[in-house]
C-alpha positions in Angstrom: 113.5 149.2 106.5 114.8 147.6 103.5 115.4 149.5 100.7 113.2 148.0 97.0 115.8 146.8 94.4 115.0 147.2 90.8 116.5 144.5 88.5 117.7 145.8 85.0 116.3 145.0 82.0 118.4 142.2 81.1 118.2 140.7 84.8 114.6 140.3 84.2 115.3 139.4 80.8 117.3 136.1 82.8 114.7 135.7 85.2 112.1 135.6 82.7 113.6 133.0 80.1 114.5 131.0 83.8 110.5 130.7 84.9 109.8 129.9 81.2 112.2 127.0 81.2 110.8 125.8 84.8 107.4 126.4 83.2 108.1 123.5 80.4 109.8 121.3 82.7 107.0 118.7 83.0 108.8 116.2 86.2 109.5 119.1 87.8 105.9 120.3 87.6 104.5 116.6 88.4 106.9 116.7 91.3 105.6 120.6 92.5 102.2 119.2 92.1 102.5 115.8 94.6 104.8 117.3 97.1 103.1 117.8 100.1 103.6 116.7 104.2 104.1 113.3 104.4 100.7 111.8 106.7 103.5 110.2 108.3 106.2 111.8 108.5 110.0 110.5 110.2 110.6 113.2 112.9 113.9 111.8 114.1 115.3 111.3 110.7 116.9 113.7 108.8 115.7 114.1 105.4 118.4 112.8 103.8 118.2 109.5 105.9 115.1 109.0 105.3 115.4 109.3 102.1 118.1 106.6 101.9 116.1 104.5 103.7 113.2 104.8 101.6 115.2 104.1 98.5 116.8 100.8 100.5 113.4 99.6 101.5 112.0 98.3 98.5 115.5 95.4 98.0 114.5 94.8 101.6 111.7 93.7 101.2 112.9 91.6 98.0 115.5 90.5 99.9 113.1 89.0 102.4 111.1 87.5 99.6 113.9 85.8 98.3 115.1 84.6 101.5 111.6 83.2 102.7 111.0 81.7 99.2 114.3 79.5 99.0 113.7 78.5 102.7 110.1 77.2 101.6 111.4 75.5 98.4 113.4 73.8 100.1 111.0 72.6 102.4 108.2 71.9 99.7 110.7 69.4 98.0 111.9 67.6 101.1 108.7 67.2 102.7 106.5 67.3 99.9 103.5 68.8 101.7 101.4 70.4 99.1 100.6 73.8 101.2 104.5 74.4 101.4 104.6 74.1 98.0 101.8 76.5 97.5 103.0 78.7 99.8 106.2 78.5 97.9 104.4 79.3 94.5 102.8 82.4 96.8 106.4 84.2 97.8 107.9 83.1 94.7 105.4 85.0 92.9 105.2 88.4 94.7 108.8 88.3 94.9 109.1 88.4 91.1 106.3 91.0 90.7 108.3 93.0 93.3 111.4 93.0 91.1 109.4 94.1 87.9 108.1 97.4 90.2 111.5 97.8 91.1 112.7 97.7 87.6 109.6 99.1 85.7 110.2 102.5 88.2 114.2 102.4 87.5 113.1 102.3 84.0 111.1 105.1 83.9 113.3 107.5 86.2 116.2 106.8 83.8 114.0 107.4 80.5 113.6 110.8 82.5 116.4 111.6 83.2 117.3 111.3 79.3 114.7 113.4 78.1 115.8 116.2 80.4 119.6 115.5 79.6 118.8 115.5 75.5 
């Protein structure tokens, strides 16, 4: 059997004035709060990887965009067919409203990361 320790005052004094500080810390909270089982999560990946790749999936995906809006540009002005050129306008504009997700979150996870810092 394992024996009870007893922490001494000022250890409990510590730990105390620790849970208050993780009390006020309001990310850390929201984070506590959402984290749960992923419904689908990546058995074969560590977490880690997956992480990385959820982190590269999002430039990707712009990266696709991009790519499949300069191939239909070019199209839409050589040919001249109007549903190229509306499918152009299409891409072109969920690519840019796919950047401004991008930046809008990297925004807000660097304002953040400055109120915790200061």
């Amino acid at each position: 059997m394992m024996e009870e320790v007893r922490l001494s005052e000022r250890e409990r004094r510590v730990l105390a004035e620790m849970e208050e500080r993780l009390d006020r810390d309001e990310p850390l909270a929201r984070r506590l709060r959402t984290m749960g089982r992923s419904p689908h999560p990546l058995p074969s990946l560590s977490s880690s990887t997956a992480a990385g790749a959820r982190r590269r999936l999002p430039a990707l995906g712009i990266a696709f965009l991009a790519v499949t809006a300069a191939v239909l540009f070019v199209l839409a002005v050589t040919t001249g067919t109007r549903a190229l050129i509306w499918a152009f306008a299409v891409v072109w504009i969920l690519t840019l409203l796919a950047v401004l997700g991008v930046f809008v979150r990297w925004a807000r996870r660097r304002a953040g990361e400055e109120r915790e810092s200061g």
